[in-house]
Structure formats: C-alpha cells, structure tokens
FIKOL-509176 format. One record per residue: x, y negated, z of N, C-alpha, C in turn; residue in three letters; residue number from 1. Coordinates in Angstrom, 2 decimals, decimal comma. Last residue first. Example, Ala and Ser with C-alpha at 12.3 -4.5 7.8 and 13.67 -1.06 7.14 Angstrom:
BEGIN
12,85_2,25_7,08_13,67_1,06_7,14_12,90_-0,03_7,87_SER_2
13,19_5,69_7,80_12,30_4,50_7,80_13,20_3,30_7,80_ALA_1
END
This chain:
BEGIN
150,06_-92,91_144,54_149,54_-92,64_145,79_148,02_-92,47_145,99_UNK_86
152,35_-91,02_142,13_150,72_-91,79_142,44_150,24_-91,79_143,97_UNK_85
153,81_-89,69_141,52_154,41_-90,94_142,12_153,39_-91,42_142,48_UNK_84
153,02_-88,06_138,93_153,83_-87,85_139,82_154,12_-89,48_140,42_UNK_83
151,00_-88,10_136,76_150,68_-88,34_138,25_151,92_-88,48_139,20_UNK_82
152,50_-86,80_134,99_152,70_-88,06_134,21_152,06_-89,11_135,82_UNK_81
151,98_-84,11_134,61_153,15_-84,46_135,45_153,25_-86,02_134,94_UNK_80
149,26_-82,94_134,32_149,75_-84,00_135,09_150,69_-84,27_135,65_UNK_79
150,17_-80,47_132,18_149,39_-81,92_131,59_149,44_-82,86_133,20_UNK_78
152,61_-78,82_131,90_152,26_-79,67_133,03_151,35_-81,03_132,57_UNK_77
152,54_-77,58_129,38_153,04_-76,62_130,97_152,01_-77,66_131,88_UNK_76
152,38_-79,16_127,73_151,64_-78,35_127,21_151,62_-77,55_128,95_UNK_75
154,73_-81,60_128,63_152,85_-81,85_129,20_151,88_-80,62_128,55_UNK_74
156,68_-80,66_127,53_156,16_-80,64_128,76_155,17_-80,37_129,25_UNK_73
155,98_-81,31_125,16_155,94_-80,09_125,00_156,06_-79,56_126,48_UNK_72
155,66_-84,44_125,38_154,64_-83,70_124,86_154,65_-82,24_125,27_UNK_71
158,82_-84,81_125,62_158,03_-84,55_126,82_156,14_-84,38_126,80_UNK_70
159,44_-84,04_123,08_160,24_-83,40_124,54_159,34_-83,56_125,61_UNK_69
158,64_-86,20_121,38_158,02_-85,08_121,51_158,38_-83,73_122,98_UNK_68
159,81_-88,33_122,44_158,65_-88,32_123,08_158,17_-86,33_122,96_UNK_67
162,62_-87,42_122,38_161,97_-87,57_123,78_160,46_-87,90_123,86_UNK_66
162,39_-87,87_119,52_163,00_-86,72_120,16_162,39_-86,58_121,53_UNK_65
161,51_-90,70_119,41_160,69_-89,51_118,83_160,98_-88,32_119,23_UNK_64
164,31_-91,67_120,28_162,56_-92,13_120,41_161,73_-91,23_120,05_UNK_63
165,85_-90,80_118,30_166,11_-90,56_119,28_164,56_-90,64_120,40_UNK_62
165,94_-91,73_115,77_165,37_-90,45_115,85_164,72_-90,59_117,35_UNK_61
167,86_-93,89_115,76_166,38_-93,95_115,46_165,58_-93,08_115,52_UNK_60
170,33_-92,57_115,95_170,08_-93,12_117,08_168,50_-93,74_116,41_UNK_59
172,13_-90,77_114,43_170,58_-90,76_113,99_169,71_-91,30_115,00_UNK_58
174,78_-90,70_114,84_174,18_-91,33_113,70_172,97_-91,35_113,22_UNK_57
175,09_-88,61_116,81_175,59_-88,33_115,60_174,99_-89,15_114,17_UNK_56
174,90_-89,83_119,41_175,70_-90,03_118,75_175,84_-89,63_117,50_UNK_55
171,85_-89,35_119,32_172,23_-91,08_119,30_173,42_-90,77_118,70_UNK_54
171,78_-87,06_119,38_170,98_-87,67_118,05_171,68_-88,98_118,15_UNK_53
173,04_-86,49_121,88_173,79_-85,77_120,97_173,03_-86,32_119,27_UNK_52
171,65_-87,49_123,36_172,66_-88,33_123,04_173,25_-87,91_122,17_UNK_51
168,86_-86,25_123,60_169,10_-87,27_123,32_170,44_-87,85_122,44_UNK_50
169,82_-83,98_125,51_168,98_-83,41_124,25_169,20_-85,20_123,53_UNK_49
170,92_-85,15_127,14_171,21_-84,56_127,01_171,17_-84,07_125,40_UNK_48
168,34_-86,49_128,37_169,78_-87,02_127,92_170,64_-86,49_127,05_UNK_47
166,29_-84,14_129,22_166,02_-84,73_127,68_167,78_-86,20_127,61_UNK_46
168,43_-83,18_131,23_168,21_-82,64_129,56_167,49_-83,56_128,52_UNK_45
167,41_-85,45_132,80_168,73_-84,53_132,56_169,15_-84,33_131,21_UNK_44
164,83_-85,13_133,20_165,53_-86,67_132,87_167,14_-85,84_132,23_UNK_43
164,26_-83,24_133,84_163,77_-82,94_132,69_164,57_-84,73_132,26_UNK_42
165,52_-82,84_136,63_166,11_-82,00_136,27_165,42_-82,63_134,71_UNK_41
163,80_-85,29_137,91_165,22_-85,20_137,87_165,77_-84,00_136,71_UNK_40
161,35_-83,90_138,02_161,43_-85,25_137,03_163,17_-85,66_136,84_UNK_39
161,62_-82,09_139,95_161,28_-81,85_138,12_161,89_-82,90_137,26_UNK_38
161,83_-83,80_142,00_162,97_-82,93_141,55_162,89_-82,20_140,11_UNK_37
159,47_-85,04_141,95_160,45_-85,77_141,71_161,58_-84,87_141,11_UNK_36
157,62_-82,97_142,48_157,88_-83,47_141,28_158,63_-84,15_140,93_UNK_35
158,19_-82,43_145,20_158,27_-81,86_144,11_158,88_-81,92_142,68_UNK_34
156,06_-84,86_145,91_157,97_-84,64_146,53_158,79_-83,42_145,43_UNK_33
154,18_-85,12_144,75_154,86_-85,91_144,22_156,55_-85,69_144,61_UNK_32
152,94_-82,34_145,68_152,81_-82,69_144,20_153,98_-83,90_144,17_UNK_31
152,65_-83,44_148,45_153,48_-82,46_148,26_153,90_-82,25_146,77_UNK_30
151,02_-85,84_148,13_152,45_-85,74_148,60_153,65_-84,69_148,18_UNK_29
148,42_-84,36_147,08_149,31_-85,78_146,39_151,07_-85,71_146,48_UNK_28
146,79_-82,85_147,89_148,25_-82,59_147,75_149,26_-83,02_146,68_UNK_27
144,86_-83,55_148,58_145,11_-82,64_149,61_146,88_-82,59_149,32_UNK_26
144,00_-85,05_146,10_143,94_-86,23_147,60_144,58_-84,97_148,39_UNK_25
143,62_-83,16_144,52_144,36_-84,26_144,07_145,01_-84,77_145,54_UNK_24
143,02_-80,19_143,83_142,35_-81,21_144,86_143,42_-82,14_145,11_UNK_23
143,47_-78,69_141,62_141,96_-78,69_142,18_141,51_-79,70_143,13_UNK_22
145,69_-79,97_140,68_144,43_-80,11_139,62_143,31_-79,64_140,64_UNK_21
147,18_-78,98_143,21_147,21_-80,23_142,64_145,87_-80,65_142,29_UNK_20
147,21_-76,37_142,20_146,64_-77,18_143,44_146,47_-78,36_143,18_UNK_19
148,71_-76,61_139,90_147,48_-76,22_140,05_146,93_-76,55_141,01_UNK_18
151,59_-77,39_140,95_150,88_-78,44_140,06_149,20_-77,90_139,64_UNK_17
152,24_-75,81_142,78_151,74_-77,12_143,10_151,11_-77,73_142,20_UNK_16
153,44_-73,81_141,09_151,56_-73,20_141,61_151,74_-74,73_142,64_UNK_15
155,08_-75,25_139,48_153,57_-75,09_138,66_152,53_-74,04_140,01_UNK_14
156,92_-75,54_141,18_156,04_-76,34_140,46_154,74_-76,58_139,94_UNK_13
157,54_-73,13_141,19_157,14_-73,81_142,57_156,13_-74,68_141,68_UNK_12
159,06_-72,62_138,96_157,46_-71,96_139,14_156,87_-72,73_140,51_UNK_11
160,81_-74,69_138,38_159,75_-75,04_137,64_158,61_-73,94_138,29_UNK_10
162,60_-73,59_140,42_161,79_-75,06_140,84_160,41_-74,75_139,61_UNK_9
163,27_-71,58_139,45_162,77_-71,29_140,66_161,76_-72,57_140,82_UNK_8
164,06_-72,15_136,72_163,14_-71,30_136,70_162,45_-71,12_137,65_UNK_7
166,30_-73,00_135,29_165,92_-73,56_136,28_164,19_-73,24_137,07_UNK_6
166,50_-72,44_132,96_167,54_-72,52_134,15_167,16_-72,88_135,42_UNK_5
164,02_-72,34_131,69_165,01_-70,91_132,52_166,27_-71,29_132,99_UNK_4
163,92_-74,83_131,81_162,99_-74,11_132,37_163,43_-72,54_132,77_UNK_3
165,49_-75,69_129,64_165,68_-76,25_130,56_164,54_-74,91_131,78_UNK_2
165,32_-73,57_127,50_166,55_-73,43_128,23_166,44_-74,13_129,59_UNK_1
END
C-alpha cells in the first residue's frame, strides 16, 4: 500500500538507488536527498503499521513488526540503510 501510494517517489527512487549501487561517490548526494523523502514517507507507515499493535495490547510485538517492515524494504532497497552517508 505504502509503495502504491506513493509510487512516483518510490520509482525515482529506485532508478537512484541503482545508480547509486554502480557508483556510490557520483551519487551519494543525490541518493541521500532522495532518500530522505523515502525515509519520511516509510517512517510514516511503519507508525502507523505500529501503533495499531501498541494499542491493541500487543505493544511487545511491536519491535518485530518494524523490524520485519523494514527487512521487506530492504528486499526493494538493500541500500537504503546508506542513506545519510557522506
């Protein structure tokens, strides 16, 4: 859902985030200005996706919810974890 809503940024994304993988140092910047706005929109939802475990009494889940959330990220974007790197 998060990714088809948002469908324009995430493809930008991903033909930066291949560049990226071929030449790190050419397009650090552009990879990280980017990515911020990813990193905004997936902070969002995984809240989102989150609070609704915290509130319904399964706030121990919740840790595990977001990691796997952002595992299933990293299947799209194995270096979105670079973002911010100078």
């Amino acid at each position: 859902m998060m990714m088809d809503e948002n469908r324009k940024l995430f493809d930008e994304f991903g033909e930066i985030h291949l560049k990226y993988m071929r030449d790190t140092k050419k397009y650090q910047n552009e990879f990280n200005a980017k990515g911020q706005e990813v990193l905004d929109v997936i902070r969002v939802y995984e809240n989102r996706l989150c609070s609704t475990t915290e509130g319904g009494g399964y706030g121990k889940y919740s840790g595990k919810l977001a990691e796997k959330f952002h595992e299933i990220i990293k299947i799209n974007f194995p270096r979105i974890d670079s973002i911010g790197l100078q």
